[in-house]
ZATITI-826005 format. One record per residue (C-alpha): residue number from 1; x, y, z; residue in three letters. Coordinates in steps of 0.2 Angstrom, whole numbers, padded with zeros to 4 digits, m for minus. Example, Ala and Ser with C-alpha at 12.3 -4.5 7.8 and 13.67 -1.06 7.14 Angstrom:
<pts>
 resi  east north    up resn
    1  0062 m0022  0039  ALA
    2  0068 m0005  0036  SER
</pts>
This chain:
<pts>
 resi  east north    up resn
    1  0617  0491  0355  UNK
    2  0611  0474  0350  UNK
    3  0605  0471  0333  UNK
    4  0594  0457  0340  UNK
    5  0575  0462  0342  UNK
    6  0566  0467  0359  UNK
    7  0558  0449  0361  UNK
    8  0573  0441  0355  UNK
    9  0583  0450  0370  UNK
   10  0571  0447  0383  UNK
   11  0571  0428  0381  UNK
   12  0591  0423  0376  UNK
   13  0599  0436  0387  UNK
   14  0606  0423  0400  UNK
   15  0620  0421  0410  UNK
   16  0632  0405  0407  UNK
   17  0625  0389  0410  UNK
   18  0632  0377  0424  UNK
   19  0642  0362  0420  UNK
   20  0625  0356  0424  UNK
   21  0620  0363  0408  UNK
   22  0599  0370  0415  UNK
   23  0591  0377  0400  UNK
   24  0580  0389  0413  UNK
   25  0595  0399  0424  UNK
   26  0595  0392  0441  UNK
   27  0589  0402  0457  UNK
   28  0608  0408  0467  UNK
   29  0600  0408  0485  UNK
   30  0617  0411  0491  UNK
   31  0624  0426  0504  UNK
   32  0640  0424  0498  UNK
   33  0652  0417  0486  UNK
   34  0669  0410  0489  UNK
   35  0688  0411  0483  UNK
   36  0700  0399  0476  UNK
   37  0715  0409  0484  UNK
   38  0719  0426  0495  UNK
   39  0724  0432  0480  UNK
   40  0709  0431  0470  UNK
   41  0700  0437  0485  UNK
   42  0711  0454  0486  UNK
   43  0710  0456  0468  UNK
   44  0691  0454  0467  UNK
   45  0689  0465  0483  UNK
   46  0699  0480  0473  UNK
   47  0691  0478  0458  UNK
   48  0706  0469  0447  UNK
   49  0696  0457  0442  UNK
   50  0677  0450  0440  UNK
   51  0667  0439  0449  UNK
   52  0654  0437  0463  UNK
   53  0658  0443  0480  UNK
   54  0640  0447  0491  UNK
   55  0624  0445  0485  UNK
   56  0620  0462  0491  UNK
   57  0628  0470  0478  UNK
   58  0633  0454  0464  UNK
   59  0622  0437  0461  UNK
   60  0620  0429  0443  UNK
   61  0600  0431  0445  UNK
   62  0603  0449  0446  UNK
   63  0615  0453  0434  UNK
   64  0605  0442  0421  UNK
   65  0589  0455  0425  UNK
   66  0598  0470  0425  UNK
   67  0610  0464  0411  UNK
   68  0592  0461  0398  UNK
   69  0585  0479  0407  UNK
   70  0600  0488  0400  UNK
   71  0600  0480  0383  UNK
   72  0582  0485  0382  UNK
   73  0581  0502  0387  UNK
   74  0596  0506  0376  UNK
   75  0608  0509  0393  UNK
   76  0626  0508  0396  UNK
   77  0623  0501  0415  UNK
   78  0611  0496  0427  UNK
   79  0608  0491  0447  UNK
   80  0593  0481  0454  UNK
   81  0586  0488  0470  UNK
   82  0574  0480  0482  UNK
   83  0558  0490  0475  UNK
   84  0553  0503  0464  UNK
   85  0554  0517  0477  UNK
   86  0572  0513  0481  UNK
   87  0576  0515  0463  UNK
   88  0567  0534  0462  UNK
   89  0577  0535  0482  UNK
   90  0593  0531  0476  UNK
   91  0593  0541  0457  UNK
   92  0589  0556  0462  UNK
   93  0599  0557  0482  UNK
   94  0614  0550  0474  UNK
   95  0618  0566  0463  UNK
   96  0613  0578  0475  UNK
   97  0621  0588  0488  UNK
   98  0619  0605  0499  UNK
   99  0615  0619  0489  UNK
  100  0608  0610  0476  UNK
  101  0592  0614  0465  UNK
  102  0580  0599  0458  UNK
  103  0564  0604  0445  UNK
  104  0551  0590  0447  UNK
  105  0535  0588  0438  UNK
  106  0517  0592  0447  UNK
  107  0513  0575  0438  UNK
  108  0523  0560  0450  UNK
  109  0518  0547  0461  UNK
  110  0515  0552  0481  UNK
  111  0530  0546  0488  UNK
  112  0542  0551  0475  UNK
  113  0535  0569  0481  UNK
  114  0536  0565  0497  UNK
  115  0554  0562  0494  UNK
  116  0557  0579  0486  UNK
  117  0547  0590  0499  UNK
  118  0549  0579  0515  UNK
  119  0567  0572  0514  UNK
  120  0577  0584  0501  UNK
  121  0576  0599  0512  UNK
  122  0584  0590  0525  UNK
  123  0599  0588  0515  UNK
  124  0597  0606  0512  UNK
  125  0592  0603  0492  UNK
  126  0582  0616  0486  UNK
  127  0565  0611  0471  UNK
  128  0551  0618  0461  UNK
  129  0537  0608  0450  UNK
  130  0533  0612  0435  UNK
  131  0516  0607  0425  UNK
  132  0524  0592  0413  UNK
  133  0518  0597  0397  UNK
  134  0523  0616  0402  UNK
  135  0539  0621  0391  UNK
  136  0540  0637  0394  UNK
  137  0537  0634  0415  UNK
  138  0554  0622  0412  UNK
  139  0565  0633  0406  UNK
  140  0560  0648  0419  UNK
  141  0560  0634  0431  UNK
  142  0580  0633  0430  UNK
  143  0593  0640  0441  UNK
  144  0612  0640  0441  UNK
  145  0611  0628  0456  UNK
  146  0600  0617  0445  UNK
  147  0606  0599  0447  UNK
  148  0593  0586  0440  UNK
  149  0577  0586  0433  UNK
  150  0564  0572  0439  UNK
  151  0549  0565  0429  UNK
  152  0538  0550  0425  UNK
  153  0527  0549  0406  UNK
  154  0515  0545  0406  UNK
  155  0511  0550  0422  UNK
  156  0504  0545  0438  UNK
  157  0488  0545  0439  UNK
  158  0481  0555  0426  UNK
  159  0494  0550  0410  UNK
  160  0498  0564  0402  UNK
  161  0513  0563  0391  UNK
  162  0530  0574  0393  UNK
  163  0539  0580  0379  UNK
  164  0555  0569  0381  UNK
  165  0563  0575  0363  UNK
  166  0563  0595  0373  UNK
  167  0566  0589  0388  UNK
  168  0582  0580  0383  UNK
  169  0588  0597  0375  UNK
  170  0584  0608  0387  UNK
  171  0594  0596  0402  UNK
  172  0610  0595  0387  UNK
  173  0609  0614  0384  UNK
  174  0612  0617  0404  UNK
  175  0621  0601  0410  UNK
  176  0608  0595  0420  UNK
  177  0603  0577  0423  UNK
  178  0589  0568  0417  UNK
  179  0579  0558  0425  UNK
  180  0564  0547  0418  UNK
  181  0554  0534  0428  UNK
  182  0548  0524  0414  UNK
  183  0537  0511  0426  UNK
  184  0522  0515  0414  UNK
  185  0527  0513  0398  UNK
  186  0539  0499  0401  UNK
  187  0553  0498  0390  UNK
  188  0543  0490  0377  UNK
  189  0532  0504  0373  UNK
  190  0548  0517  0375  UNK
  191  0565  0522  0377  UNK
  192  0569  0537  0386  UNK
  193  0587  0536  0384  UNK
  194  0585  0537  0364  UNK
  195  0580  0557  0370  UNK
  196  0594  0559  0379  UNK
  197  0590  0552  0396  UNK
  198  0603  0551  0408  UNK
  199  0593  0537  0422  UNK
  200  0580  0527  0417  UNK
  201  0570  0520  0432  UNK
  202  0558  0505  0433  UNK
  203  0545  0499  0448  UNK
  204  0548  0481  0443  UNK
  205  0534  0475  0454  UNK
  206  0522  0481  0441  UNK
  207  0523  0479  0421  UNK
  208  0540  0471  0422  UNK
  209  0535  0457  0434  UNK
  210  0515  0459  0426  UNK
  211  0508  0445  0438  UNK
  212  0508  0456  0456  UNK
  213  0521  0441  0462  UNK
  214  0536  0450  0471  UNK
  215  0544  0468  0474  UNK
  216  0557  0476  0463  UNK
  217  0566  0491  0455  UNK
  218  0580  0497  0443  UNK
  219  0590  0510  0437  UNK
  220  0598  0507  0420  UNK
  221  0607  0524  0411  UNK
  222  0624  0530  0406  UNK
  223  0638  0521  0416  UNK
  224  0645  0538  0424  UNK
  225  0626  0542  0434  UNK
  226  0623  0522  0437  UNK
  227  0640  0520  0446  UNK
  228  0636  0529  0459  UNK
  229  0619  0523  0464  UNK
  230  0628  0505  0462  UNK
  231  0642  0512  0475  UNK
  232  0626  0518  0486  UNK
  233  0617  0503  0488  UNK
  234  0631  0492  0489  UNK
  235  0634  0500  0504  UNK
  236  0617  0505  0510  UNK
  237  0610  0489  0507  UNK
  238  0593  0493  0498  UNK
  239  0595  0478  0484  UNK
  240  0586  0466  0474  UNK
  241  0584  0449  0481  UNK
  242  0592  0434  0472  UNK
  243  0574  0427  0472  UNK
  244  0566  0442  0462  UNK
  245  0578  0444  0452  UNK
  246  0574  0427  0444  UNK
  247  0556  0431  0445  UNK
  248  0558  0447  0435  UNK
  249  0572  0441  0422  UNK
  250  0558  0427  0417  UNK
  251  0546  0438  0417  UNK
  252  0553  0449  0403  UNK
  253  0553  0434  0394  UNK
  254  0534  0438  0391  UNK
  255  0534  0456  0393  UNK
  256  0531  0459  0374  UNK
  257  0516  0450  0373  UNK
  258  0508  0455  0389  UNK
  259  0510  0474  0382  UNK
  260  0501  0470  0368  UNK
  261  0486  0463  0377  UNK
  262  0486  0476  0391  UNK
  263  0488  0490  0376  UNK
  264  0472  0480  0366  UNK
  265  0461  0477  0379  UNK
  266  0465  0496  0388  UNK
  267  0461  0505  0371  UNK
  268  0445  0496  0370  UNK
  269  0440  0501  0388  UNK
  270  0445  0520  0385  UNK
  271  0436  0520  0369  UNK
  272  0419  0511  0377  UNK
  273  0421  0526  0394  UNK
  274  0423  0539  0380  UNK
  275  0405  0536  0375  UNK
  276  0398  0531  0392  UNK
  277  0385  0544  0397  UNK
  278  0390  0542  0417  UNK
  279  0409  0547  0412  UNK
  280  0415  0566  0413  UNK
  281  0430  0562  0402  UNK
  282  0443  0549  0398  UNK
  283  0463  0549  0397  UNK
  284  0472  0537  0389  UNK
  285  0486  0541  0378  UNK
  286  0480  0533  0361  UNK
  287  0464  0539  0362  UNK
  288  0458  0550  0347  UNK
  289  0452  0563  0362  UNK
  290  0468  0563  0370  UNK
  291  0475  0582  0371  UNK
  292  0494  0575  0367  UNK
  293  0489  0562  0353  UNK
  294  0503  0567  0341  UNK
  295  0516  0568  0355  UNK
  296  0510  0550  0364  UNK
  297  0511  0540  0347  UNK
  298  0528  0547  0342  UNK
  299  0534  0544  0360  UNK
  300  0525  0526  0362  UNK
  301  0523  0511  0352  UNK
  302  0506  0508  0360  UNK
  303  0495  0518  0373  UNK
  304  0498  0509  0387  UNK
  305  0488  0495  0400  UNK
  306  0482  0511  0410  UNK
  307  0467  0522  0409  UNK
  308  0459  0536  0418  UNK
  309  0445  0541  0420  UNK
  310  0431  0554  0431  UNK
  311  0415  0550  0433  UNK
  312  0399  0561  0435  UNK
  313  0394  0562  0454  UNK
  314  0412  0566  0461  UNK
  315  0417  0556  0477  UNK
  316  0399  0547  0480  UNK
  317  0399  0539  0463  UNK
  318  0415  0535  0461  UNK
  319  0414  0525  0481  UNK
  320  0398  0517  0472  UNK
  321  0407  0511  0457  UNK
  322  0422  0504  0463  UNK
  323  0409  0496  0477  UNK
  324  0400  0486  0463  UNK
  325  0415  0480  0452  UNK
  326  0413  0459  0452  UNK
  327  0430  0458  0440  UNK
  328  0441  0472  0445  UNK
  329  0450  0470  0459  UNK
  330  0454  0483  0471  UNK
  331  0470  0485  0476  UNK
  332  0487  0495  0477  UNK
  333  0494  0489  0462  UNK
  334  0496  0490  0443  UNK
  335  0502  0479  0428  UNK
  336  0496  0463  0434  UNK
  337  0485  0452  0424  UNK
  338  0471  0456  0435  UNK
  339  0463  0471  0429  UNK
  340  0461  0484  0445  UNK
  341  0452  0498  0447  UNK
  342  0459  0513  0460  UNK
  343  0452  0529  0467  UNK
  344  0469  0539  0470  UNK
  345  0462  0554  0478  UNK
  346  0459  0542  0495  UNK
  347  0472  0530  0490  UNK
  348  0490  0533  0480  UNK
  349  0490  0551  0480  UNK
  350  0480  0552  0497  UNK
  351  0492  0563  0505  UNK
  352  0491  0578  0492  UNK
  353  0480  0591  0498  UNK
  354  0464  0594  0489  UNK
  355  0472  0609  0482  UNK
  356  0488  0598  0477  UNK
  357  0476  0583  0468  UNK
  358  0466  0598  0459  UNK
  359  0484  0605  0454  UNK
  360  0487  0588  0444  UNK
  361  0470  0584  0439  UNK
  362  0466  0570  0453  UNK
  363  0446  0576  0455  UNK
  364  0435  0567  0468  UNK
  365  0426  0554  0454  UNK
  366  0443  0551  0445  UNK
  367  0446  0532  0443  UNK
  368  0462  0523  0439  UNK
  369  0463  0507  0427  UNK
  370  0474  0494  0426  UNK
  371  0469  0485  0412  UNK
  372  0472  0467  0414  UNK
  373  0473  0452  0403  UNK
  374  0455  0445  0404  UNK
  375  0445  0445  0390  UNK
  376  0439  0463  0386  UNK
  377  0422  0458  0383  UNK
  378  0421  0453  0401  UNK
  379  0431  0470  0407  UNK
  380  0420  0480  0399  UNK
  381  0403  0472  0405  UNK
  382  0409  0473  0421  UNK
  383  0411  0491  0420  UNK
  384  0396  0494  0411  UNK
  385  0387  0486  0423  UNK
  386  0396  0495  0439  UNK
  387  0391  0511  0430  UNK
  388  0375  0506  0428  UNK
  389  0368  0502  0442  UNK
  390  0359  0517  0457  UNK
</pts>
């Protein structure tokens, strides 16, 4: 592990200048790279020697993002993949095979379930969910065909917080692996592999990138579980472009400093909803009211640039108040410096049942923020004044 702080790794971790000596990495908008000889060619292709080959599966951009991704998650390996969906994709079908068993948290985003119910099955995989905070529903959830365990924390939509230090245990005590999407809190804010997780997976497009640009995920994790999800999209082809791989390595140049401001500014917006006579309740991991205060601050640096919220009125009012935002924008996206605003029971978690949403505390008024980087006073007064008006 580098001794070097967060900020310090973000900015100087680059890959060796050219003999043009660029202080800002050049863009590699190449498909393929060449050989001085057959030999080196041969010895490249068998894995005797390093070097660049296809930019499916090896271009400087890339290895600079993923290289700074690992140092800052605390991983032993990494592999870019062309969107955060490919990274959940390739993590958890990689590992698998008939017969076996995956425990999942009610608490993910719609299309990793869908993954899990729709695709799995197919591949004749077997899974249970299990309430994130439940301990004791973990433990019974296990079965001697048990293969992986599958979670994101804070979690999508509603933020609560899993107990990593127990989760970590419990997958070490029956050799299962452990998987943490970690899109929310960013790398910044936490490290799920100092509790013991095997594969840490990132939706790049959000936080990481911070400015709603372009697409991209990541796994990063212990070198024997990356390897293979390396071998599987060097082959299958669902990998980071050369392009956003620059955009994304630059961009965690400033990731420190956005968290800050998105973590400021979303406190402030959860402690304002908290006292707002038109809100049911408010969830947001720092907040004094939060159920799992104690675990979120010895997890998280910070809170977080996301808060939730339900608003009195159900469906209706929440239609009404995402109708009279002026700031906020409304759109399927989060971590951008725009602030946004999301209604997920009609939007990201859409295709849940009603029954399946009420499960995971996805009511009819609940509202998503993304708290973006304008000034708060302006956030807020635009809230207000969306709550306010009949």
């Amino acid at each position: 592990m580098s001794s070097k702080k967060f900020e310090t790794i973000a900015i100087r971790t680059q890959v060796a200048q050219s003999p043009q000596k660029e202080h800002a990495v050049p863009l590699y908008l190449t498909s393929s790279f060449t050989f001085d000889s057959a030999e080196e060619a041969a010895q490249l292709f068998q894995g005797q020697v390093e070097g660049n080959i296809y930019s499916r599966f090896s271009n400087p951009n890339t290895d600079e993002f993923i290289e700074k991704l690992k140092l800052l998650e605390h991983g032993e390996a990494g592999v870019a993949t062309a969107s955060g969906m490919a990274a959940v994709y390739t993590a958890i079908i990689t590992h698998l095979q008939q017969g076996d068993h995956v425990i999942a948290a009610n608490e993910i985003f719609g299309n990793s379930r869908y993954i899990i119910t729709q695709l799995l099955p197919k591949m004749g995989v077997t899974y249970d969910f299990v309430p994130l905070e439940d301990h004791l529903a973990w433990e019974a959830a296990v079965q001697k065909n048990t293969k992986l365990i599958f979670l994101e924390t804070p979690s999508n939509p509603t933020l609560k917080t899993a107990d990593l230090r127990f989760l970590g245990k419990l997958c070490q005590a029956n050799d299962l692996i452990y998987i943490v999407d970690n899109c929310f809190a960013t790398p910044y804010l936490q490290t799920p592999a100092s509790f013991q997780a095997d594969l840490v997976l990132h939706s790049a497009t959000k936080y990481i990138d911070g400015q709603g640009r372009v697409l991209g995920g990541a796994i990063v994790g212990k070198e024997k579980f990356v390897t293979p999800c390396y071998d599987f999209i060097r082959r299958t082809g669902a990998s980071l472009s050369p392009f956003n791989a620059w955009i994304l390595s630059k961009s965690l140049e400033t990731l420190a400093v956005r968290m800050d401001r998105h973590c400021s500014n979303a406190l402030q917006l959860a402690q304002f909803l908290a006292t707002h006579p038109a809100i049911k309740h408010v969830s947001y991991p720092h907040l004094a009211s939060y159920p799992q205060l104690d675990l979120a601050k010895a997890q998280m640096k910070q809170g977080g640039g996301l808060v939730g919220c339900e608003i009195n009125g159900g469906l209706a009012a929440g239609a009404q108040f995402l109708n009279k935002l002026k700031l906020h924008s409304l759109t399927a996206n989060l971590g951008d410096t725009r602030s946004i605003a999301t209604h997920p029971a009609s939007t990201t978690h859409s295709k849940l049942s009603q029954e399946e949403q009420l499960i995971v505390d996805i009511t009819p008024g609940f509202i998503r923020f993304s708290v973006g980087l304008e000034h708060i006073d302006d956030i807020i007064q635009d809230v207000d004044q969306a709550l306010s008006q009949k």
